[in-house]
C-alpha positions in Angstrom: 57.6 -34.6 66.7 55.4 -31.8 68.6 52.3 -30.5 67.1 53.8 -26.7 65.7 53.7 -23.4 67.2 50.6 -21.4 67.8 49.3 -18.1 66.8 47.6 -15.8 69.5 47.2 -13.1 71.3 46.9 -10.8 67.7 47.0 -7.4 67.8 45.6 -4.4 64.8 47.5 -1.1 64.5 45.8 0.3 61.4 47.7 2.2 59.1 47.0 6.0 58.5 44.5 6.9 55.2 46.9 7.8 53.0 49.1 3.9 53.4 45.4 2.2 53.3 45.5 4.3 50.1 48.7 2.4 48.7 47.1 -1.4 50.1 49.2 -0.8 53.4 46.4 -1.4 55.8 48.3 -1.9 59.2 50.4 -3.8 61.6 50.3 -6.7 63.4 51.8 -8.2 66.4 51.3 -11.5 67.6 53.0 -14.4 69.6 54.3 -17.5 67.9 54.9 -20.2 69.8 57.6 -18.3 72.1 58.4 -15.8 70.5 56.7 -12.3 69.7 56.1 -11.3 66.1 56.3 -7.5 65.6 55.9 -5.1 62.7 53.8 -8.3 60.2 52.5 -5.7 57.8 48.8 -6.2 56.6 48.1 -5.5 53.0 45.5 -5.5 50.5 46.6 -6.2 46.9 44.9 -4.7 43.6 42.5 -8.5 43.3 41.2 -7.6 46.6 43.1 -10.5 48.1 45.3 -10.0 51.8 48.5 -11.0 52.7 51.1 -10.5 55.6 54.5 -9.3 55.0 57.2 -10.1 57.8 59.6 -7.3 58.7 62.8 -6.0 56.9 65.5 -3.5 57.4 67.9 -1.9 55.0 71.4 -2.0 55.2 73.8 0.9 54.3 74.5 -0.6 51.1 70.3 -0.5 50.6 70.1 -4.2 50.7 66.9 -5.7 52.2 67.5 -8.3 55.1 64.6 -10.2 56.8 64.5 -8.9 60.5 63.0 -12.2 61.0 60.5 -14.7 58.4 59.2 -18.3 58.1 61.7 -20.9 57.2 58.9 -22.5 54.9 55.9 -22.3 53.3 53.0 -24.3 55.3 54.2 -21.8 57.9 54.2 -19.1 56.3 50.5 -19.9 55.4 49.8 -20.8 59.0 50.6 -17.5 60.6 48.9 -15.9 57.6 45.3 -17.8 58.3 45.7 -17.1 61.4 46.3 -13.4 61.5 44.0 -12.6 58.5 41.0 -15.1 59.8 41.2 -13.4 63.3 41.2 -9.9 61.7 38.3 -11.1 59.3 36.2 -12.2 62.8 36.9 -8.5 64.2 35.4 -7.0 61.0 39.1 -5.6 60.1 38.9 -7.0 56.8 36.5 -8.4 54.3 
């Protein structure tokens, strides 16, 4: 078994002052192994606590469908440290 994908080359689009407002506090894009993550959304929750949301779309119907997500959770929770550490080390968050 290979050792699992890594996270690099992050980059911050911060969200305008009225979504920081509502906890939206930007975008993030970022490669994964081979692949290129787009659209993670960045957001601060009412504890003060971050977390990174992985893109949707709606249907006609209005049904939310995962544009693309982790398959589990320790990956999950490797992509988020990753992103959220490296936007801590740029001052981007607390």
């Amino acid at each position: 078994m290979g050792s699992p994908p890594v996270v690099g080359d992050i980059r911050f689009a911060a969200a305008n002052p009225a979504l920081r407002g509502k906890g939206l506090l930007g975008w993030v894009l970022c490669s994964y192994g081979g692949l290129q993550l787009d659209g993670l959304r960045v957001r601060r929750h009412d504890d003060g606590s971050h977390s990174i949301g992985f893109p949707t779309r709606t249907d006609a119907n209005g049904v939310e469908h995962s544009v693309v997500r982790p398959l589990d959770q320790p990956t999950r929770d490797a992509i988020e440290r990753r992103v959220l550490g490296e936007l801590r080390r740029r001052g981007l968050l607390p």
